[in-house]
The first five atom37 places (N, CA, C, CB, O) and aatype in JSON, in Angstrom:
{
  "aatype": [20, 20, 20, 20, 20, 20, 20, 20, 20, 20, 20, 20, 20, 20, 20, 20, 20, 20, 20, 20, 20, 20, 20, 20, 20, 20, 20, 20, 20, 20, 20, 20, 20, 20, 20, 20, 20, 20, 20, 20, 20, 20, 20, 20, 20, 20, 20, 20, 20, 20, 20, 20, 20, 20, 20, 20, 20, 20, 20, 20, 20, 20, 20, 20, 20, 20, 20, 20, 20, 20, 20, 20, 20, 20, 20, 20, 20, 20, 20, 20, 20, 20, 20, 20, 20, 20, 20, 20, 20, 20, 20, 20, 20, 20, 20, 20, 20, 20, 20, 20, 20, 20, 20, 20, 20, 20, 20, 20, 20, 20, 20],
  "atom_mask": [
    [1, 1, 1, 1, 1],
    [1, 1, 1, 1, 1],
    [1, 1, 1, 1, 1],
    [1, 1, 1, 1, 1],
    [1, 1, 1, 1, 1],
    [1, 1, 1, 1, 1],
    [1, 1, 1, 1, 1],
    [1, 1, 1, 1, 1],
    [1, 1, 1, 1, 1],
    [1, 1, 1, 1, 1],
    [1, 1, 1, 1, 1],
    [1, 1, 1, 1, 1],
    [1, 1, 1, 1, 1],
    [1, 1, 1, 1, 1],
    [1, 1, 1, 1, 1],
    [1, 1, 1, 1, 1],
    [1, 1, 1, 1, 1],
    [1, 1, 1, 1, 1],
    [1, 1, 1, 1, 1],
    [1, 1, 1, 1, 1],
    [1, 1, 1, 1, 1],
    [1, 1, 1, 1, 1],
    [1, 1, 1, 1, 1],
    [1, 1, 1, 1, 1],
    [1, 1, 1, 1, 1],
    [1, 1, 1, 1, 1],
    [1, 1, 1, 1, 1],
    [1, 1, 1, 1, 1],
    [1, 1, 1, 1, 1],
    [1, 1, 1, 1, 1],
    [1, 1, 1, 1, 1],
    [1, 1, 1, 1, 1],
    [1, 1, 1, 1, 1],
    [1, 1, 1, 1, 1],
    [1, 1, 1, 1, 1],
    [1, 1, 1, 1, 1],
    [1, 1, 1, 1, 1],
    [1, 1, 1, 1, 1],
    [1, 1, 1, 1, 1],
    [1, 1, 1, 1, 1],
    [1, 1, 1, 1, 1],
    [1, 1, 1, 1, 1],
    [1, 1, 1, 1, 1],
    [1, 1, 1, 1, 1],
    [1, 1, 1, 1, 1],
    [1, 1, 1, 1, 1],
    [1, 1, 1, 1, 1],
    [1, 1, 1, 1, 1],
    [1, 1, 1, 1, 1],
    [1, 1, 1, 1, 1],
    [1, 1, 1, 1, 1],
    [1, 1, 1, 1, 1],
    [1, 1, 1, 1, 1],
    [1, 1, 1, 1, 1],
    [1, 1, 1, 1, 1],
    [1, 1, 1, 1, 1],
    [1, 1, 1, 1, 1],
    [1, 1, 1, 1, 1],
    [1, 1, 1, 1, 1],
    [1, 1, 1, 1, 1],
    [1, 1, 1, 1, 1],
    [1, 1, 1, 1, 1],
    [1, 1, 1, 1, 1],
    [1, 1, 1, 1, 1],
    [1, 1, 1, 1, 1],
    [1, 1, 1, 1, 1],
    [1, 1, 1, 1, 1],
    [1, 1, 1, 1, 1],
    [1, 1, 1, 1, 1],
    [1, 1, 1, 1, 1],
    [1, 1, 1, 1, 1],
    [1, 1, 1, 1, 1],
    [1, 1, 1, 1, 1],
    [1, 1, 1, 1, 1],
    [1, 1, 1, 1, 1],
    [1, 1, 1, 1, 1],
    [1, 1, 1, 1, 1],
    [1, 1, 1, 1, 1],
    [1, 1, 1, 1, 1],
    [1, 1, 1, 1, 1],
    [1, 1, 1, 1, 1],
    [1, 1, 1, 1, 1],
    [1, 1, 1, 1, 1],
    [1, 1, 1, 1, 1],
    [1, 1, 1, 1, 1],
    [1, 1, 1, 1, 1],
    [1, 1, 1, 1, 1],
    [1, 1, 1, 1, 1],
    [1, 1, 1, 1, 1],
    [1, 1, 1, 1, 1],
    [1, 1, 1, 1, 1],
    [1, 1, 1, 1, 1],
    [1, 1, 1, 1, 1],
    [1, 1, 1, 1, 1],
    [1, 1, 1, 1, 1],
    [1, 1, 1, 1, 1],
    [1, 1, 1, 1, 1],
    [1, 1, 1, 1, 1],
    [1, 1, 1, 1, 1],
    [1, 1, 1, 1, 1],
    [1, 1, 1, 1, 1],
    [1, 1, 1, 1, 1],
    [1, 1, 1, 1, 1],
    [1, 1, 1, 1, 1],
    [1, 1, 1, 1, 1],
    [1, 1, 1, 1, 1],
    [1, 1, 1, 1, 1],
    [1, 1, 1, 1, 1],
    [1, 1, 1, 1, 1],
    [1, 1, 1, 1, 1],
    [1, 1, 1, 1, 1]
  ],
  "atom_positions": [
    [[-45.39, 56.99, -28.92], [-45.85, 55.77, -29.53], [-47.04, 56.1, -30.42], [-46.23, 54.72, -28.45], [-47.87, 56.92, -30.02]],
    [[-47.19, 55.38, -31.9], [-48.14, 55.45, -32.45], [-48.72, 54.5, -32.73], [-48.05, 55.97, -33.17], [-48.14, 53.45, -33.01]],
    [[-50.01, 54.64, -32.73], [-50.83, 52.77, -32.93], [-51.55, 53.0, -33.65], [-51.71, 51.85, -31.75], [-52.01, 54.14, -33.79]],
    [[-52.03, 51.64, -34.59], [-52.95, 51.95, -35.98], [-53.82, 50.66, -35.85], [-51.98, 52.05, -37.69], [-53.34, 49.54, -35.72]],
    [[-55.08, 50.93, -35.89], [-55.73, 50.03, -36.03], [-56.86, 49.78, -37.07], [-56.03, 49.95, -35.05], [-57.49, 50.68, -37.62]],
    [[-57.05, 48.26, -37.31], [-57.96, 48.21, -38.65], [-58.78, 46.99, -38.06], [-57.07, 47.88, -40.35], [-58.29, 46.19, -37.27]],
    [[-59.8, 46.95, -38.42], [-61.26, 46.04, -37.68], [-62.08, 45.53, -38.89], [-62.5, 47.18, -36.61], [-62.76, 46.08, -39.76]],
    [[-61.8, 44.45, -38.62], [-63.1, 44.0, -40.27], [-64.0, 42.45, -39.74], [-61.73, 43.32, -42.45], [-63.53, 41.34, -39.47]],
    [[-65.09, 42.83, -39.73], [-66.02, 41.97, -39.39], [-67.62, 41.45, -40.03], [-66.11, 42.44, -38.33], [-68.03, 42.56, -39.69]],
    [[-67.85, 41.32, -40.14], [-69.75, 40.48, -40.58], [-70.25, 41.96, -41.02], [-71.15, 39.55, -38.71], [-69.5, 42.76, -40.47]],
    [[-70.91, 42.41, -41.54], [-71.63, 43.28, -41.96], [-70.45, 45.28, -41.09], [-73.61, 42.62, -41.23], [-70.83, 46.39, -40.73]],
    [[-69.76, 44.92, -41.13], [-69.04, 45.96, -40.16], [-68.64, 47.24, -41.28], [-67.45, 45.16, -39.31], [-69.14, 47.27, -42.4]],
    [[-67.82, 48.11, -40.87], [-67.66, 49.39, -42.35], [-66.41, 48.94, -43.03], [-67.35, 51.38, -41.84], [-66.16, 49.46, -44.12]],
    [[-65.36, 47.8, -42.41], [-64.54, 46.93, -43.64], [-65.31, 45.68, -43.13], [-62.51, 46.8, -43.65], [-65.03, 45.13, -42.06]],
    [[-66.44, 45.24, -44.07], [-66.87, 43.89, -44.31], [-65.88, 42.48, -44.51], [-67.62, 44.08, -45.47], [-65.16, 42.46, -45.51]],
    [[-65.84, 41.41, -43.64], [-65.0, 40.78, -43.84], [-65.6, 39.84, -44.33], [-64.28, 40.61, -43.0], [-64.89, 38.84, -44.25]],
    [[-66.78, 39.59, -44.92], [-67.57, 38.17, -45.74], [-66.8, 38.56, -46.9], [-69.57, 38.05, -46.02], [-66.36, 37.58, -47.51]],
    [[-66.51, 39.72, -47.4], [-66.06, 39.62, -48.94], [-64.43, 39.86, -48.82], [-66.91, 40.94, -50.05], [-64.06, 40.75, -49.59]],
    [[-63.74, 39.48, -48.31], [-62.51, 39.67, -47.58], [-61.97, 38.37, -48.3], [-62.58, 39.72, -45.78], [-62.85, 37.53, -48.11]],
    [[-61.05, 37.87, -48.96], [-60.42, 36.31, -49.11], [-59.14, 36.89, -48.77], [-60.5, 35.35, -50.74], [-58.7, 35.79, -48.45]],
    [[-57.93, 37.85, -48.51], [-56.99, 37.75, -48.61], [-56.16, 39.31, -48.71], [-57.0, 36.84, -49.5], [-56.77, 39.98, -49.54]],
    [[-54.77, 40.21, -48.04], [-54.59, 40.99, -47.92], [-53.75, 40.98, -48.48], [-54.68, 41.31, -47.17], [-53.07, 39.97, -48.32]],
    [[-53.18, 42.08, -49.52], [-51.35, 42.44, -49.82], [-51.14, 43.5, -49.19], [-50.74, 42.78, -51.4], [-51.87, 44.42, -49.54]],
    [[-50.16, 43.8, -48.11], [-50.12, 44.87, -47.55], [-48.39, 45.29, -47.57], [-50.88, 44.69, -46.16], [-47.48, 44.55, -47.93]],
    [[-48.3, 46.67, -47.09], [-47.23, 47.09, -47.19], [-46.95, 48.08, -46.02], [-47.12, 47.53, -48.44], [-47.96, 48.29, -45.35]],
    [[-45.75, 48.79, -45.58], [-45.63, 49.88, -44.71], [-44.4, 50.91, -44.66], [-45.73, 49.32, -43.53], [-43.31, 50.66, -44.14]],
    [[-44.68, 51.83, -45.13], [-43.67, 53.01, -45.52], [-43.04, 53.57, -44.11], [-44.55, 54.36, -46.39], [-43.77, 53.84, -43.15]],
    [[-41.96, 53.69, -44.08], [-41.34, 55.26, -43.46], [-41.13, 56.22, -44.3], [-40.0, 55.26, -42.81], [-40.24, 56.03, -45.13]],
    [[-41.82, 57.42, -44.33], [-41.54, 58.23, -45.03], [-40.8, 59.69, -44.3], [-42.71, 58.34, -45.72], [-40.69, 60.86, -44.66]],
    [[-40.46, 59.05, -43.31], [-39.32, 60.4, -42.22], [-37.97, 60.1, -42.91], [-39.06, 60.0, -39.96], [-37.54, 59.7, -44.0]],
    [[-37.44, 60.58, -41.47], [-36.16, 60.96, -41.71], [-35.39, 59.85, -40.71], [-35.9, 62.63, -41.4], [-34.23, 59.46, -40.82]],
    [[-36.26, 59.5, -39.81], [-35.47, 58.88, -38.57], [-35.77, 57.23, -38.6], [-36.07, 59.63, -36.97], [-36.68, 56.74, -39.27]],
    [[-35.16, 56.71, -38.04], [-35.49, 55.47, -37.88], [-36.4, 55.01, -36.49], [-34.22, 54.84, -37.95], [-36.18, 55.41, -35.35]],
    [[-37.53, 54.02, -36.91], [-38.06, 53.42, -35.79], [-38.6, 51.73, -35.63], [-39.11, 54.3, -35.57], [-38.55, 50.95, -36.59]],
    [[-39.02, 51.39, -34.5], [-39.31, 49.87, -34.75], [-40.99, 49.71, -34.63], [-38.43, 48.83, -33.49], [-41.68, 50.31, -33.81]],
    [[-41.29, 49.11, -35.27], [-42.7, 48.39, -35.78], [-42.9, 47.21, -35.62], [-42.98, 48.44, -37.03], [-42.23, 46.32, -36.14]],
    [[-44.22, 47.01, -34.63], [-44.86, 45.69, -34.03], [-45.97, 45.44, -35.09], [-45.53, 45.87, -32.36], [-46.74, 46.29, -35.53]],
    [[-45.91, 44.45, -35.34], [-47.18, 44.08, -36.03], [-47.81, 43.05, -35.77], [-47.09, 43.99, -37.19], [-47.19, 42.0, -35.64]],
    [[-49.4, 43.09, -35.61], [-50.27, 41.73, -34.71], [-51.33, 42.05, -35.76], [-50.86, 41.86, -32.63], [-51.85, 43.1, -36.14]],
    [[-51.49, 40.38, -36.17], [-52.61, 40.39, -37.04], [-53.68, 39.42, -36.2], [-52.18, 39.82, -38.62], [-53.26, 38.44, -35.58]],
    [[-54.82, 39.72, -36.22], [-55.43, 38.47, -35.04], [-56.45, 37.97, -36.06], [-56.32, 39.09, -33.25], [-56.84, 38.81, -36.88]],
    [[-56.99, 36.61, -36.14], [-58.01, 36.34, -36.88], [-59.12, 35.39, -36.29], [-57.48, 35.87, -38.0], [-58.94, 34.22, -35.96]],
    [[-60.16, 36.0, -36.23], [-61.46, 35.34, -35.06], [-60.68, 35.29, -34.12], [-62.3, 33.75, -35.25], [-60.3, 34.18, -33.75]],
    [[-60.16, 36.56, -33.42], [-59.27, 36.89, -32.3], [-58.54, 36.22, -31.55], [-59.74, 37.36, -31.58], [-58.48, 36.28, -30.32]],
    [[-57.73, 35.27, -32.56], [-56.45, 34.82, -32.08], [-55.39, 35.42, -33.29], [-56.44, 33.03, -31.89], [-55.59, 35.66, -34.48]],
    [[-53.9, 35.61, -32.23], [-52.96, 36.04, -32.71], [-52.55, 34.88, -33.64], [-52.1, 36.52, -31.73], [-52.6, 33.72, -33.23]],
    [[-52.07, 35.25, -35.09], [-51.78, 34.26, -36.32], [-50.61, 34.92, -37.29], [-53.26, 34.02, -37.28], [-50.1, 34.41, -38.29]],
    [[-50.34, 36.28, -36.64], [-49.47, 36.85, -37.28], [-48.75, 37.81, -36.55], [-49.96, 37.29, -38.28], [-49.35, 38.45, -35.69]],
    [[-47.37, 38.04, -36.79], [-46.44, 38.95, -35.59], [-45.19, 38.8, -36.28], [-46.33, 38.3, -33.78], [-44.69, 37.8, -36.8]],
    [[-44.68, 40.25, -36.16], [-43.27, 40.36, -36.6], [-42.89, 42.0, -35.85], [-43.14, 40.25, -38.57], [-43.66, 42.95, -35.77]],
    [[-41.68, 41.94, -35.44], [-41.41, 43.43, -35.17], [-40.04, 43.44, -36.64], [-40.72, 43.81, -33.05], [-39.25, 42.61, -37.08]],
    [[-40.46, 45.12, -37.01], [-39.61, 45.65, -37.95], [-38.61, 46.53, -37.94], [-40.14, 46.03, -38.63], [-39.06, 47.52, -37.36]],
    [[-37.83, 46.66, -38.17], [-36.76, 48.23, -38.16], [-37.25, 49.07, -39.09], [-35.03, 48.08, -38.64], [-37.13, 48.57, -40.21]],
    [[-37.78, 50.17, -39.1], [-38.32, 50.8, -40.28], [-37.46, 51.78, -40.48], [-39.69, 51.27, -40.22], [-37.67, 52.86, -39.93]],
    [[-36.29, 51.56, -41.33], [-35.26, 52.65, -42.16], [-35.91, 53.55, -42.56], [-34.49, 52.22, -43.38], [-37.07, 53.34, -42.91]],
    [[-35.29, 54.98, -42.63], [-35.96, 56.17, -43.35], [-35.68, 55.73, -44.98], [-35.18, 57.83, -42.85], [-34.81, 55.11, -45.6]],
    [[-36.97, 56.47, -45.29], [-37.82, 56.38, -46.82], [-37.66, 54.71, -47.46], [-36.95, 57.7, -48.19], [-37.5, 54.53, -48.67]],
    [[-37.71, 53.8, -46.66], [-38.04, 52.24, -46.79], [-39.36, 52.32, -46.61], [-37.34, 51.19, -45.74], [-40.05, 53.0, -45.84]],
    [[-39.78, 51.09, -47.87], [-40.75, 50.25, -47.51], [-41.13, 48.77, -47.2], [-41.26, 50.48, -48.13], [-40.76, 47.94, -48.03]],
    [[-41.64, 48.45, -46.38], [-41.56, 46.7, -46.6], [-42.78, 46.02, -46.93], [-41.08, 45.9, -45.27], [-43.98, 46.33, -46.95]],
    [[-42.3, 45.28, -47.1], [-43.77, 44.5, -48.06], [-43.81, 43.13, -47.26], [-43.47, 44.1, -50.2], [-43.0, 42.22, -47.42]],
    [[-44.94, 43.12, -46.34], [-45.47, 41.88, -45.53], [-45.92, 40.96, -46.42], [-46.61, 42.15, -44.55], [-46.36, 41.27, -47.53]],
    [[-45.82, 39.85, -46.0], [-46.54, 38.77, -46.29], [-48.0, 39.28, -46.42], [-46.33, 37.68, -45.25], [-48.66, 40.06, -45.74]],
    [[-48.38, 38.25, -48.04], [-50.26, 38.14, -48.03], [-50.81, 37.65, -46.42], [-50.94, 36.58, -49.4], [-50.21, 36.94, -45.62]],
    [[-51.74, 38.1, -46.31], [-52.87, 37.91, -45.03], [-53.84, 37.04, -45.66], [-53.71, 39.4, -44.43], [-54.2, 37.25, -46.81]],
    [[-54.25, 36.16, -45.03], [-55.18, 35.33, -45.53], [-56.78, 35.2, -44.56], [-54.34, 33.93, -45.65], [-57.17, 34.14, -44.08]],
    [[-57.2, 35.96, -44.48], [-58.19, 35.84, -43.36], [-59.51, 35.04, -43.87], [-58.61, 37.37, -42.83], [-60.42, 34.89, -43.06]],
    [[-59.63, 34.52, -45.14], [-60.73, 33.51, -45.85], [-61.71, 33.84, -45.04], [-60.47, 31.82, -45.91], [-62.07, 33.05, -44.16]],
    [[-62.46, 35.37, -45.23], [-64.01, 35.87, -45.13], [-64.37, 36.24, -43.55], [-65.13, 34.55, -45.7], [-65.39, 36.78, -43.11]],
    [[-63.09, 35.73, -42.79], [-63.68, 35.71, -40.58], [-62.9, 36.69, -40.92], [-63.18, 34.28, -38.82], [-62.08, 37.09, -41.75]],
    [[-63.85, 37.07, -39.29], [-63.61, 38.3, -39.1], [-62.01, 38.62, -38.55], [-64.7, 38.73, -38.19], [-61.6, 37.63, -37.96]],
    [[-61.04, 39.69, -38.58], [-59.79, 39.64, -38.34], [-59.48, 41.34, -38.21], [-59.02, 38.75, -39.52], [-60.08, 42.29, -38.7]],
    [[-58.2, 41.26, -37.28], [-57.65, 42.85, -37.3], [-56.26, 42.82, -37.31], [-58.07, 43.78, -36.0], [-55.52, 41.86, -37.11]],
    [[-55.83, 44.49, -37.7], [-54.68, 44.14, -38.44], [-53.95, 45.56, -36.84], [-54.71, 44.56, -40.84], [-54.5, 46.66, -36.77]],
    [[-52.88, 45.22, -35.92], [-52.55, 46.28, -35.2], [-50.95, 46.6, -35.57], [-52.87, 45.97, -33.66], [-50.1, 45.83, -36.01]],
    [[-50.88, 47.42, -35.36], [-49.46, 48.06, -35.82], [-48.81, 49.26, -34.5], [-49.81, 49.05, -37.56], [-49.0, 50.47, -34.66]],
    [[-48.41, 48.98, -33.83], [-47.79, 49.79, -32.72], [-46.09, 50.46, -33.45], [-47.59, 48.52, -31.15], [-45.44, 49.69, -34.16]],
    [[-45.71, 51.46, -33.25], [-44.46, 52.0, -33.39], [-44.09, 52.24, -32.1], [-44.39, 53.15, -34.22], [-44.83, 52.1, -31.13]],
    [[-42.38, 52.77, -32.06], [-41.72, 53.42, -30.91], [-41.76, 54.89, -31.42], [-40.16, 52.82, -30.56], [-40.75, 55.45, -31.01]],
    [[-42.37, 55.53, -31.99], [-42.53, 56.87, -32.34], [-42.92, 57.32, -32.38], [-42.47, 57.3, -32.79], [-43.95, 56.91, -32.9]],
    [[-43.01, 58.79, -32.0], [-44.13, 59.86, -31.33], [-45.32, 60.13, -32.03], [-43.59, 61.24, -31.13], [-46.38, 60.33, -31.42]],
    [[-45.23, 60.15, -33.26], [-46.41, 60.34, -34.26], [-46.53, 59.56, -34.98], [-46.48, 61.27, -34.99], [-45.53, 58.88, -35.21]],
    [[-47.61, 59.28, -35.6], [-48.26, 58.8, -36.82], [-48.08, 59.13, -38.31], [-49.39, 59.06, -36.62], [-48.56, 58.65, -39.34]],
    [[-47.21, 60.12, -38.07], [-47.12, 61.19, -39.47], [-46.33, 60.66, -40.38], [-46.5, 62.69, -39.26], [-46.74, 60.56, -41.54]],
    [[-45.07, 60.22, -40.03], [-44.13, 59.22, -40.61], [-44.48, 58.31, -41.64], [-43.69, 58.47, -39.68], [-44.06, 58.43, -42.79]],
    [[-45.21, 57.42, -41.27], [-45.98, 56.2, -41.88], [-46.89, 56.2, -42.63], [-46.47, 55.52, -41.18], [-47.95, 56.8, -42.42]],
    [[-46.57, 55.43, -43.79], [-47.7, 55.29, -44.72], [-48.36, 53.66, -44.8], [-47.12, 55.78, -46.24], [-47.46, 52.83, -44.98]],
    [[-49.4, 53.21, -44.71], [-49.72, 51.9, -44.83], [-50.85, 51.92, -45.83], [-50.06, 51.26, -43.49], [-51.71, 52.8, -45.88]],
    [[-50.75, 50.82, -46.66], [-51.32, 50.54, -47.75], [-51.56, 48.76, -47.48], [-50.34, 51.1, -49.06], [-50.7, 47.92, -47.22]],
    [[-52.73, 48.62, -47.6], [-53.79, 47.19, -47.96], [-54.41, 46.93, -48.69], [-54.63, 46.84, -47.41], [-55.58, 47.18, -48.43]],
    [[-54.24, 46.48, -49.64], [-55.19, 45.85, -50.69], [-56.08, 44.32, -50.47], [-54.23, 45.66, -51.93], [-55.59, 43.19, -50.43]],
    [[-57.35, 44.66, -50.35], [-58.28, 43.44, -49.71], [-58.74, 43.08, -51.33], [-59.86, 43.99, -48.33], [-59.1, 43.94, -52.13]],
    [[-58.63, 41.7, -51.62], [-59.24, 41.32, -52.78], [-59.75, 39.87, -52.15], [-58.19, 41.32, -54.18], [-59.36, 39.19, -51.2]],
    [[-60.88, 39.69, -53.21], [-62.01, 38.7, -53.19], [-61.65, 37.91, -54.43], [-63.57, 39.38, -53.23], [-61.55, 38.48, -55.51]],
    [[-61.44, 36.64, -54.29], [-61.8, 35.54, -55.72], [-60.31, 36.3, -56.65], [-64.03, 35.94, -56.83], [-60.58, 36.47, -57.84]],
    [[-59.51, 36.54, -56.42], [-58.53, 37.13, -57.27], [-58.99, 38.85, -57.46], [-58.51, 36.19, -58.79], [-58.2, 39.78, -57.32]],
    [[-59.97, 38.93, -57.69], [-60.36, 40.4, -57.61], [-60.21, 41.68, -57.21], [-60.95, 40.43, -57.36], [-61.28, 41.99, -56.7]],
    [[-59.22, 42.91, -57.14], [-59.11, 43.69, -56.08], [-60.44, 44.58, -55.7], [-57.94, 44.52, -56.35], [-61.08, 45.19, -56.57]],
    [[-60.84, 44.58, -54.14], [-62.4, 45.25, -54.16], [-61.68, 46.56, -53.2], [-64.07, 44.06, -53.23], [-62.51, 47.46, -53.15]],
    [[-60.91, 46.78, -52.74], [-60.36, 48.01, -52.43], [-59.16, 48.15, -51.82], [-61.11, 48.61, -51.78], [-58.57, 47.28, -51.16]],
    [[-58.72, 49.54, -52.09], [-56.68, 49.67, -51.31], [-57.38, 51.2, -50.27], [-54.54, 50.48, -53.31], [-57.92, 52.24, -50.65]],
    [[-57.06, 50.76, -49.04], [-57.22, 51.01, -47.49], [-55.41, 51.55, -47.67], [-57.78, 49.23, -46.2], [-54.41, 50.99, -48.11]],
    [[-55.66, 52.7, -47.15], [-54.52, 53.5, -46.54], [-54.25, 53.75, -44.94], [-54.66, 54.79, -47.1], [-55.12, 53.3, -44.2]],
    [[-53.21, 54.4, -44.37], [-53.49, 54.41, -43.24], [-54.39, 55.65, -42.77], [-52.34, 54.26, -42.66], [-54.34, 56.08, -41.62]],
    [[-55.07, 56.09, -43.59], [-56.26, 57.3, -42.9], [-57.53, 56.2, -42.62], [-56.9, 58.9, -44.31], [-58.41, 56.25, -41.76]],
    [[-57.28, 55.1, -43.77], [-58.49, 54.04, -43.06], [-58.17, 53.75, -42.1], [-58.89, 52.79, -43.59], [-58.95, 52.87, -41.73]],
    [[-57.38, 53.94, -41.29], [-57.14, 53.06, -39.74], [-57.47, 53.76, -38.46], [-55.54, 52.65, -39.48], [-57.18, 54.96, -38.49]],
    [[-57.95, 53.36, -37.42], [-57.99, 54.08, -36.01], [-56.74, 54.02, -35.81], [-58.83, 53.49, -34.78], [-55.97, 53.07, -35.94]],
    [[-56.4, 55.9, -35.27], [-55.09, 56.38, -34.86], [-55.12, 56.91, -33.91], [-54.46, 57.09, -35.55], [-55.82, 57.89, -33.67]],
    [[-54.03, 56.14, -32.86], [-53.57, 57.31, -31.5], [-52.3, 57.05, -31.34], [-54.3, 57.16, -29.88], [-51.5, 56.13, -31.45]],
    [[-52.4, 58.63, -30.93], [-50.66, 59.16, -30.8], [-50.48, 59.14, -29.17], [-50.27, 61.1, -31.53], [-49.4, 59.45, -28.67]]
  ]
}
């Protein structure tokens, strides 16, 4: 199992005061197929959840995240042994603005 986690809060190292809104995405870039949980929590209630089939060399493109500035986290659990597979990409923009694209090396990882 691999789990990915992303944390954004009040003055935190992803600031969520300048946060209005997420485009995110999530690659398989293996060979094999696996399934993907996804929990988005915001002021730590669950507001978002989907499990995925992640086809080899597919990507899917989630729904915008809307977390309007509170604090929120984004978790991603697989059925697969590593982390290596997966690519995740977030783009956090403010006021229409993009203020940065978060990969999955931005995320806490355990295998």
């Amino acid at each position: 199992m691999a789990i990915f986690r992303l944390d954004a809060a009040a003055f935190a190292r992803i600031d969520c005061r300048y946060i209005e809104f997420i485009s995110w995405s999530i690659v398989n870039d293996g060979d094999d197929v696996f399934d993907c949980l996804v929990h988005v929590y915001n002021n730590g209630t669950l507001f978002y959840e989907t499990l995925q089939e992640m086809e080899a060399r597919k990507q899917i493109d989630l729904p915008p995240l809307a977390p309007n500035y509170a604090p929120f986290s984004l978790l991603i659990v697989t059925n697969y042994s590593t982390h290596k597979p997966m690519r995740i990409k977030a783009v956090l923009h403010n006021k229409g603005t993009l203020i940065a694209t978060l990969t999955e090396k931005d995320f806490d990882r355990l295998d």
